[in-house]
C-alpha positions as a printed NumPy array, in Angstrom:
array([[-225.179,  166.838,  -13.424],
       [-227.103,  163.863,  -12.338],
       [-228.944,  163.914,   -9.122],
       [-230.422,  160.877,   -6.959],
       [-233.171,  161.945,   -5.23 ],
       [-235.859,  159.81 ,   -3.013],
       [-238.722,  160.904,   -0.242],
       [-241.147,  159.273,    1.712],
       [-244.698,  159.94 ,    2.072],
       [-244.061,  162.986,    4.196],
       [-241.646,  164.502,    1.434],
       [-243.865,  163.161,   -1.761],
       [-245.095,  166.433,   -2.708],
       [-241.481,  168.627,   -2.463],
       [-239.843,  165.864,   -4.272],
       [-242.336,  166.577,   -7.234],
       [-241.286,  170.18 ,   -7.365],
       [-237.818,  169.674,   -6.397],
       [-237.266,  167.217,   -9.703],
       [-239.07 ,  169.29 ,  -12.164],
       [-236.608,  171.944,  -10.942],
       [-233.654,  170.058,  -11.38 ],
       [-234.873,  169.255,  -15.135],
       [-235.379,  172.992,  -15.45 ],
       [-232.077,  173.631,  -14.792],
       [-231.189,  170.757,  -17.476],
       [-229.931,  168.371,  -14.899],
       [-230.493,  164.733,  -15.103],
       [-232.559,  162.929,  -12.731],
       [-232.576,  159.666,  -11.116],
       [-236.092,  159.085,   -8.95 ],
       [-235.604,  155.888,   -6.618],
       [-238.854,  156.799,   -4.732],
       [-241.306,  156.802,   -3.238],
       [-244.067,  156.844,   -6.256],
       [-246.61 ,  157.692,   -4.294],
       [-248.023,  158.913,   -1.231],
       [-248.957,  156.221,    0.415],
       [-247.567,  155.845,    3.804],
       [-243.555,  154.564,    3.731],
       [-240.482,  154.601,    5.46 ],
       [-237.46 ,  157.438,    4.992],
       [-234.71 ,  155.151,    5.576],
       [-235.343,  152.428,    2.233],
       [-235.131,  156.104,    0.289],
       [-232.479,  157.571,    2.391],
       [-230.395,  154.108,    2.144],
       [-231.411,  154.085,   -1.741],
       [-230.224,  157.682,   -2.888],
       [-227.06 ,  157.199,   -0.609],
       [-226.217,  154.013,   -2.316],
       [-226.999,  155.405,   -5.915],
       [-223.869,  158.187,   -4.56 ],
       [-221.134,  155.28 ,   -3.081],
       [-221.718,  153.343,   -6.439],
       [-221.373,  156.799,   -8.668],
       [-224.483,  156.741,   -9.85 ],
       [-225.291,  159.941,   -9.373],
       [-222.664,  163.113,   -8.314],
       [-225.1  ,  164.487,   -5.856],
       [-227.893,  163.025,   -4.398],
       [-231.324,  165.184,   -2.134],
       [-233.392,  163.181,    0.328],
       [-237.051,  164.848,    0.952],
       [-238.959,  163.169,    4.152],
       [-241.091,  165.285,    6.717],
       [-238.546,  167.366,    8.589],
       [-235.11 ,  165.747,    7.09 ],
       [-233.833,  164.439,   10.217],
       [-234.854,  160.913,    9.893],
       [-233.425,  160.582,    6.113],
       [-229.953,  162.499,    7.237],
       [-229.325,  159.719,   10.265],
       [-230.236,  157.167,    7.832],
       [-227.705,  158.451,    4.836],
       [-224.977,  159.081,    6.972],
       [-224.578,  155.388,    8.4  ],
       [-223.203,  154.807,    5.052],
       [-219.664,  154.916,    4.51 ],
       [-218.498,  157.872,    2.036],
       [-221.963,  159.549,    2.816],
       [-221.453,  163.118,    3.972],
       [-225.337,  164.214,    4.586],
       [-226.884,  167.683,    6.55 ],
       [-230.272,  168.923,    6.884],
       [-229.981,  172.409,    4.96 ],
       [-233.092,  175.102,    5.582],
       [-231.077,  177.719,    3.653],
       [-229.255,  178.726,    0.466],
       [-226.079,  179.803,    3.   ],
       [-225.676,  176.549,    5.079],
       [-226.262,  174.199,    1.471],
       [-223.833,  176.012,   -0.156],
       [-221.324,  175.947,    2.552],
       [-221.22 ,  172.54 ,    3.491],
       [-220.188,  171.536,    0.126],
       [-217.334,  174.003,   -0.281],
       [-215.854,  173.384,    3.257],
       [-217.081,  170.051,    4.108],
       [-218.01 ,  168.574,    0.835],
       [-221.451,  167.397,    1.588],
       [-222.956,  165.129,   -1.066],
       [-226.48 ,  164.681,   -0.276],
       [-228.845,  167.018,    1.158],
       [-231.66 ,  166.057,    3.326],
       [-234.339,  168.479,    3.373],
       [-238.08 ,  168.588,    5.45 ],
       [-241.702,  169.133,    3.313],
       [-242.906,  170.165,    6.714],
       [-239.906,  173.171,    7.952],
       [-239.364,  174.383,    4.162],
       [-241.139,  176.37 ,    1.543],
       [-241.304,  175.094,   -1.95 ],
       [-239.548,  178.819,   -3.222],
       [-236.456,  178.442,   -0.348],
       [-236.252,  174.731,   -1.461],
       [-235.298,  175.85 ,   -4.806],
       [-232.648,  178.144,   -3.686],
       [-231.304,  175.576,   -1.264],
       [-231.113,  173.094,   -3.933],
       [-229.647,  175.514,   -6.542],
       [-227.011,  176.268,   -3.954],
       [-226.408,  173.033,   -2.937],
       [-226.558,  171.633,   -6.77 ],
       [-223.695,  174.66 ,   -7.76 ],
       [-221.501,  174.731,   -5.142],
       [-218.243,  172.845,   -5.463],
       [-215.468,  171.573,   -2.597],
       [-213.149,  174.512,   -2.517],
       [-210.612,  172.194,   -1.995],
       [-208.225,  174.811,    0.221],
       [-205.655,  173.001,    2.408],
       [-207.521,  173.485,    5.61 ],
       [-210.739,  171.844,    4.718],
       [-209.072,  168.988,    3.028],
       [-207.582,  167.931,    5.943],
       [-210.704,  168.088,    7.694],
       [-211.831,  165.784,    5.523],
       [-209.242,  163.73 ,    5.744],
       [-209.872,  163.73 ,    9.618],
       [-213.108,  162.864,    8.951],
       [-212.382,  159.89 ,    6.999],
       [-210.241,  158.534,    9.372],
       [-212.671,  158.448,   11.855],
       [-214.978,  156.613,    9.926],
       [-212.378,  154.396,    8.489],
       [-211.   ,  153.326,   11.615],
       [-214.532,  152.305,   12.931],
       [-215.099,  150.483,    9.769],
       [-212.273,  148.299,   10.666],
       [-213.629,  147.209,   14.432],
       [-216.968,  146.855,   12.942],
       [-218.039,  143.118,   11.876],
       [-220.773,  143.448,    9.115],
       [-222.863,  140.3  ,    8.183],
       [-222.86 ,  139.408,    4.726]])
């Protein structure tokens, strides 16, 4: 599978370990930053790995900052982007098979490298179960965000 995955400064270090992971597990990897740890700001890597997603770059895509809050409001102002802050291998795995999350946003500072790995296998393996119920959820869900995307006047 090919996986998008960004941090900030404050998520440097996890990204590191989360990507050699992914390669492990012979997935593909697309790195969109940050390069270093020098200071920087979640939402140009949040807004970059949620962009690599809406233009199917990537079938998944994992967002690393301090505590994952900052990068999960960022990805989820973009249209299509279904993002949560996941801290275990139940809640990853569950909100793609009911609510088919497609980026997980996770926190260097509120995780351990070893439950990072078993979020990220769980979130990597898990699949939309696609059972009538939680299709129309989603379904609900896009028309929420479609009909704001109507009202809404973007600049070019």
């Amino acid at each position: 599978m090919k996986i998008a995955i960004g941090s900030d400064h404050g998520g440097f270090a996890l990204k590191g370990t989360i990507i050699s992971f992914l390669k492990e597990e012979g997935h593909t990897v697309i790195d969109l930053g940050a390069y270093t740890d020098e200071p920087s700001d979640y939402p140009d890597y949040a807004k970059a790995v949620a962009l690599a997603l809406v233009a199917r770059k990537a079938q998944k895509g994992i967002i690393v900052c301090g505590s994952g809050v900052g990068a999960c409001i960022t990805a989820n102002k973009i249209p299509g982007i279904r993002a949560a802050i996941c801290h275990d291998a139940y809640s990853a795995r569950q909100g793609v098979e009911h609510d088919d999350m497609n980026l997980l946003c996770l926190g260097e500072r509120v995780i351990g490298r070893e439950i990072a790995r078993e979020v990220v296998r769980n979130f990597v393996l898990a699949r939309f179960s696609g059972k009538p119920k939680y299709k129309k959820r989603l379904e609900k869900l896009k028309e929420i965000e479609n009909s704001y995307l109507k009202k809404c006047k973007f600049p070019s």
